[in-house]
VOGU-3710 file (C-alpha; in Angstrom, 3 decimals, decimal comma):
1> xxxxxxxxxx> 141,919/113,072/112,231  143,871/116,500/112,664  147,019/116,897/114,021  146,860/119,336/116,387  151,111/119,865/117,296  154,135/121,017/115,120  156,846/119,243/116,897  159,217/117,616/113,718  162,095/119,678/114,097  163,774/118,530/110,699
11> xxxxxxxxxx> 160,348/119,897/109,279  160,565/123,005/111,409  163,821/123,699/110,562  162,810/123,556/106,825  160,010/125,894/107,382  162,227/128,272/109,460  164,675/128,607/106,312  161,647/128,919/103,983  161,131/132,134/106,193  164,471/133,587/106,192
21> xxxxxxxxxx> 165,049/133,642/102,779  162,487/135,238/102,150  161,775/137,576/104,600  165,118/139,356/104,357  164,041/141,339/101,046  161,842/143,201/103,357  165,367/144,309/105,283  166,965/144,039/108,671  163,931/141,960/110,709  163,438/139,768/113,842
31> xxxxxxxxxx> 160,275/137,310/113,347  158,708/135,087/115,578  155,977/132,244/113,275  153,989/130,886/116,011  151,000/128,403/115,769  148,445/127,523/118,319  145,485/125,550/117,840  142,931/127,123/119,140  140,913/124,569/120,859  144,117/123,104/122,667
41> xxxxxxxxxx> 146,062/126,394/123,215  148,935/125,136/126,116  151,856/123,751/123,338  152,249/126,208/120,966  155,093/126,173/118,148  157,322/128,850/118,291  159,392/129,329/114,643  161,925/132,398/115,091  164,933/134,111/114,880  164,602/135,971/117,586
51> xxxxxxxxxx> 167,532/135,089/120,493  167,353/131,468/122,041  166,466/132,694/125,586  163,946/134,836/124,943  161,610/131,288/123,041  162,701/129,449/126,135  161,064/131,814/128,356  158,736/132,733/126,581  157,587/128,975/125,860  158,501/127,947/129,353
61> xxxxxxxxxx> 155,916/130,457/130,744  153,445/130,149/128,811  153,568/133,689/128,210  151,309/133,877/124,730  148,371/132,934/127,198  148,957/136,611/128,168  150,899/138,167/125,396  148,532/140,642/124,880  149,245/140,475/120,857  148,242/136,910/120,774
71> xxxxxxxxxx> 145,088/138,246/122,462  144,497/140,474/119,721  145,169/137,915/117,071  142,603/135,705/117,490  139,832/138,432/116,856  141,877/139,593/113,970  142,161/138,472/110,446  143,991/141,624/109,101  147,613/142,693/109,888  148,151/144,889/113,528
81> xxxxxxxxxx> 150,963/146,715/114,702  151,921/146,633/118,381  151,161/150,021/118,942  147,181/149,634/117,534  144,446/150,627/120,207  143,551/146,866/120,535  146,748/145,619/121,634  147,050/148,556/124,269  144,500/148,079/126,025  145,372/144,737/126,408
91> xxxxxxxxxx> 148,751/145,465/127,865  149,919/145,353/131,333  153,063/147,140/131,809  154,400/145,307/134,752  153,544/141,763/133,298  155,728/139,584/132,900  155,361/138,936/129,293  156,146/143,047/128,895  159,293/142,813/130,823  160,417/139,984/128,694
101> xxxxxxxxxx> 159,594/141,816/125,564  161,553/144,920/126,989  164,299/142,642/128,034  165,069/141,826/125,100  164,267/144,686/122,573  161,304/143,372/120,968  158,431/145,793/121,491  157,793/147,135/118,617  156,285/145,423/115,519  153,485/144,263/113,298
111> xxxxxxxxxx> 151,263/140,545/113,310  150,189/139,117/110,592  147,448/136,950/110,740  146,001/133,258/109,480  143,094/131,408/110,792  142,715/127,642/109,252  140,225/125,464/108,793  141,387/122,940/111,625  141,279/125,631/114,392  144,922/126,504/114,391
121> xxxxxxxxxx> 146,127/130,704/114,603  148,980/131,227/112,542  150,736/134,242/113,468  153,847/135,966/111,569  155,170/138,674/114,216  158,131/141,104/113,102  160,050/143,359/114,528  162,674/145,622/113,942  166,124/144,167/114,014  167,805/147,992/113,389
131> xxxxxxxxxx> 167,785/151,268/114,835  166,268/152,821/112,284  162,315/152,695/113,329  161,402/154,731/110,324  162,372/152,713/107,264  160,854/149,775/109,119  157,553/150,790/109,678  157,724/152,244/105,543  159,028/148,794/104,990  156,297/147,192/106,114
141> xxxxxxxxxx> 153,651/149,537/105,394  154,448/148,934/101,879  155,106/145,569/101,679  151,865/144,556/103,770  150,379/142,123/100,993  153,287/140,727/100,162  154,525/139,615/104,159  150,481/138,675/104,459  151,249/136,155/101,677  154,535/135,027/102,818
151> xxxxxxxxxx> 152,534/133,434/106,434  149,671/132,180/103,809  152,175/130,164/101,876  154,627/129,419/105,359  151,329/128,242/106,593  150,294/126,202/103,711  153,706/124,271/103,282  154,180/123,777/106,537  150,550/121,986/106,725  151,655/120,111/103,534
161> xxxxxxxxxx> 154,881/118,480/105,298  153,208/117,554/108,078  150,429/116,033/106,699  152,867/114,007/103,975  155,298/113,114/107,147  151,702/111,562/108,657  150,925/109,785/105,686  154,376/108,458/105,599  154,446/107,462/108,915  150,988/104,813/109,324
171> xxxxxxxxxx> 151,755/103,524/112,585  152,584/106,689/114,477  149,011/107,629/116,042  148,642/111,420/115,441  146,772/113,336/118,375  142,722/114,066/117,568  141,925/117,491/118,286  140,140/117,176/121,683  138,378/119,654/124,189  140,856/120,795/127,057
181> xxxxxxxxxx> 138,819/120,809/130,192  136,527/117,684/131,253  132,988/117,439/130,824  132,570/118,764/134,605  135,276/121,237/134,270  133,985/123,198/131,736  130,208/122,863/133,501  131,843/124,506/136,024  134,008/126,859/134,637  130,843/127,929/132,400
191> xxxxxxxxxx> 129,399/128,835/135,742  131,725/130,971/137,066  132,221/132,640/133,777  128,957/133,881/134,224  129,335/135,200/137,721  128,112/132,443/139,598  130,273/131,448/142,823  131,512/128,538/144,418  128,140/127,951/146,173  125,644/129,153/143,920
201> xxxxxxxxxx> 127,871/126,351/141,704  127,951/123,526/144,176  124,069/123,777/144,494  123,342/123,717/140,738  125,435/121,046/139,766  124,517/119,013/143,431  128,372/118,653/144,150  130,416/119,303/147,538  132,038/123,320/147,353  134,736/121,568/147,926
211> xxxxxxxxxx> 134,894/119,617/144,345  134,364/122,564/142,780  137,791/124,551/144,377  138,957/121,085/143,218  138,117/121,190/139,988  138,998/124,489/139,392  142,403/124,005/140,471  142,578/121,479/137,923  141,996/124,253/135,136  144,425/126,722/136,708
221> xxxxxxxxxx> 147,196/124,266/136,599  145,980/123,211/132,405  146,154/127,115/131,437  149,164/127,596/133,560  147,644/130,443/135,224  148,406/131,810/138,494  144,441/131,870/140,134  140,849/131,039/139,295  139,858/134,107/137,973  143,145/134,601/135,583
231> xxxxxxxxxx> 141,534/131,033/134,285  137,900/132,097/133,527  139,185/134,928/131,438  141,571/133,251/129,899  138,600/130,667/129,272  136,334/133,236/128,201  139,272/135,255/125,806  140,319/132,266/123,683  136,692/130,686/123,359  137,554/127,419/125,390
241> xxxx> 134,318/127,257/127,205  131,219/125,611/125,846  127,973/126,462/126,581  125,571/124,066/128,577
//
């Protein structure tokens, strides 16, 4: 079985210190260790020091659905900064996610990267907590192993506690990774991913148009997106539908 959420906050709290002490010999940063399983993307753990308000929102919202450098992280196995060719042409600069970033300071950075073997993204994003843009940027240019190996062993201990908390605990049922979307969901939503519309859809699967708005209102509201086609690329970004 894999457990597929991070949600022990005595455990989080441990990792979140395991961070800070060491991250501060790198100087003056703001960090942000987020994990998403890949397969299940809607809960994912946010691990920062970056203000309160800002994790709320962001985490409220949903916003690393759209956060353009969560995008480009899970194509990515090397470190990016923000400002990399990948990440702008992802970015929207009326979204919401962009006027949260600005809100609050925190547009300018680097992500490191960690893919694992039970489908979770492990991302260490940092940004500069100082004025002083140019000693940051040397900071981390130079110190780019050693902050890659800082998220390999974050990543790694924080698997380890919560794997020895589930061994500990043999009556708490941990989650089994499982597919988001229904079997007819994602028959659907493979349709219309490949340009297919509501009647073409209705016709090869032999089901009322009607079931198929249905159903595809049902995937809207699990990606927390605002319309159907905000869903499909979502869908088609983060690799959540499977081919019939």
């Amino acid at each position: 079985m894999i457990i597929d959420y991070f949600d022990n906050e005595s455990i989080n709290e441990d990792i979140k210190n395991y961070i800070q002490r060491r991250i501060k010999a790198y100087g003056d940063l703001r960090y942000s260790y987020l994990v998403m399983n890949k397969k299940t993307p809607l809960h994912p753990t946010i691990i920062s020091n970056y203000p309160l308000d800002w994790v709320k929102k962001y985490k409220k919202n949903s916003y690393h659905l759209i956060d353009p450098v969560i995008l480009t992280a899970k194509d990515k196995v090397a470190p990016f900064a923000w400002d990399d060719n990948s990440v702008i042409n992802k970015k929207s600069t009326d979204s919401a996610v962009f006027k949260l970033a600005r809100e609050y300071n925190i547009v300018n950075g680097y992500t490191f990267v960690l893919h694992d073997n039970s489908n979770n993204m492990a991302t260490l994003n940092i940004s500069n907590g100082s004025d002083d843009s140019i000693s940051f940027d040397e900071s981390i240019e130079i110190n780019k192993e050693k902050i890659q190996m800082l998220l390999i062993l974050t990543h790694e201990k924080m698997l380890g506690l919560y794997q020895s908390n589930s061994d500990k605990n043999e009556n708490r049922n941990p989650k089994i990774e499982r597919d988001i979307f229904s079997p007819r969901e994602n028959e659907i939503l493979y349709w219309a991913s490949v340009g297919k519309t509501y009647a073409e859809i209705s016709i090869i699967l032999g089901i009322k148009r009607s079931t198929v708005k249905f159903h595809i209102g049902n995937v809207v509201r699990k990606l927390g997106v605002l319309n159907a086609k905000h869903a499909i690329r979502l869908g088609i970004e983060l690799k959540l539908i499977k081919p019939i």
